[in-house]
C-alpha positions in Angstrom: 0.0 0.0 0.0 2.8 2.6 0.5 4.3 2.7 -3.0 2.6 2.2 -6.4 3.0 -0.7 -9.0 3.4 0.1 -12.5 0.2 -0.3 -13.5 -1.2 2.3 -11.3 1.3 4.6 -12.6 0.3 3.6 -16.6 -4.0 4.2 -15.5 -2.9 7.8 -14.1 -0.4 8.4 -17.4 -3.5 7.0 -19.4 -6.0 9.5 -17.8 -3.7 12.7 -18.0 -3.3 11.8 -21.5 -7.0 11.2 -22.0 -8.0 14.8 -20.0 -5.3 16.9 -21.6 -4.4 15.4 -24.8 -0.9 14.6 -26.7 -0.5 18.2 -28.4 -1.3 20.1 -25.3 0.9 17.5 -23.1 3.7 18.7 -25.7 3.4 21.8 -25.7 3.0 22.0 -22.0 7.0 19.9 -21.8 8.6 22.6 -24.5 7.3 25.6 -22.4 8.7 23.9 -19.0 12.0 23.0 -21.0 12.5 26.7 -22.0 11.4 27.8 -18.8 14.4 25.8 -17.5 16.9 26.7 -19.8 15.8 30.3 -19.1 16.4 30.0 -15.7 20.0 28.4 -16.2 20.9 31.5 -18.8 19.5 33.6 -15.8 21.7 31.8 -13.5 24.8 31.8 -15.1 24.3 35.4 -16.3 23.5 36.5 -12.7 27.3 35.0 -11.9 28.6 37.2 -14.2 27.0 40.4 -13.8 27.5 39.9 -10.1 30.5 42.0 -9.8 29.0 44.6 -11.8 26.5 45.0 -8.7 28.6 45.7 -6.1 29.8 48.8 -7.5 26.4 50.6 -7.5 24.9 51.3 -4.3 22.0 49.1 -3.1 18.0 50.5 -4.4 20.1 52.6 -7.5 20.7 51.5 -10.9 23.2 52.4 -13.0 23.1 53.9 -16.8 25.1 50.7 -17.9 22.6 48.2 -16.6 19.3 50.2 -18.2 20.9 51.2 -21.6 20.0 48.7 -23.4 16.3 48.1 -22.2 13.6 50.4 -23.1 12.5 51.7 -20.0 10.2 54.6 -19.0 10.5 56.3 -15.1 7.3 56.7 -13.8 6.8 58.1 -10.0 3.7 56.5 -8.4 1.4 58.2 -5.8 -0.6 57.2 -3.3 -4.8 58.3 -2.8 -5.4 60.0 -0.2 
């Protein structure tokens, strides 16, 4: 009772496949593979740039990090 046999394992693979469907099931394992080669990029890239951090003081960001991006400054207010 505390672990499950294969063929309890090939009824839940059968119903998943059943509810969702192949091209969704694929679609579904190329967005979760991007997602995790994203986040290694990210990770890897976040090494590197690390160094370049600790020059600017903490809560500012420098020209050289925003000059590539698009970016607009907006100030946001509170109601009162």
């Amino acid at each position: 009772m505390g672990s499950f046999s294969i063929w309890h394992w090939l009824i839940v693979l059968l119903i998943v496949v059943m509810v969702f469907g192949t091209k969704k099931l694929k679609n579904m394992g190329s967005d979760l593979g991007g997602a995790v080669k994203g986040f290694k990029d990210g990770m890897k890239e976040g090494g590197q740039n690390a160094a370049d951090a600790k020059d600017t003081p903490a809560g500012q960001v420098s020209h050289a990090q925003t000059a590539d991006k698009a970016t607009i400054d907006v100030e946001a207010k509170q109601k009162s």
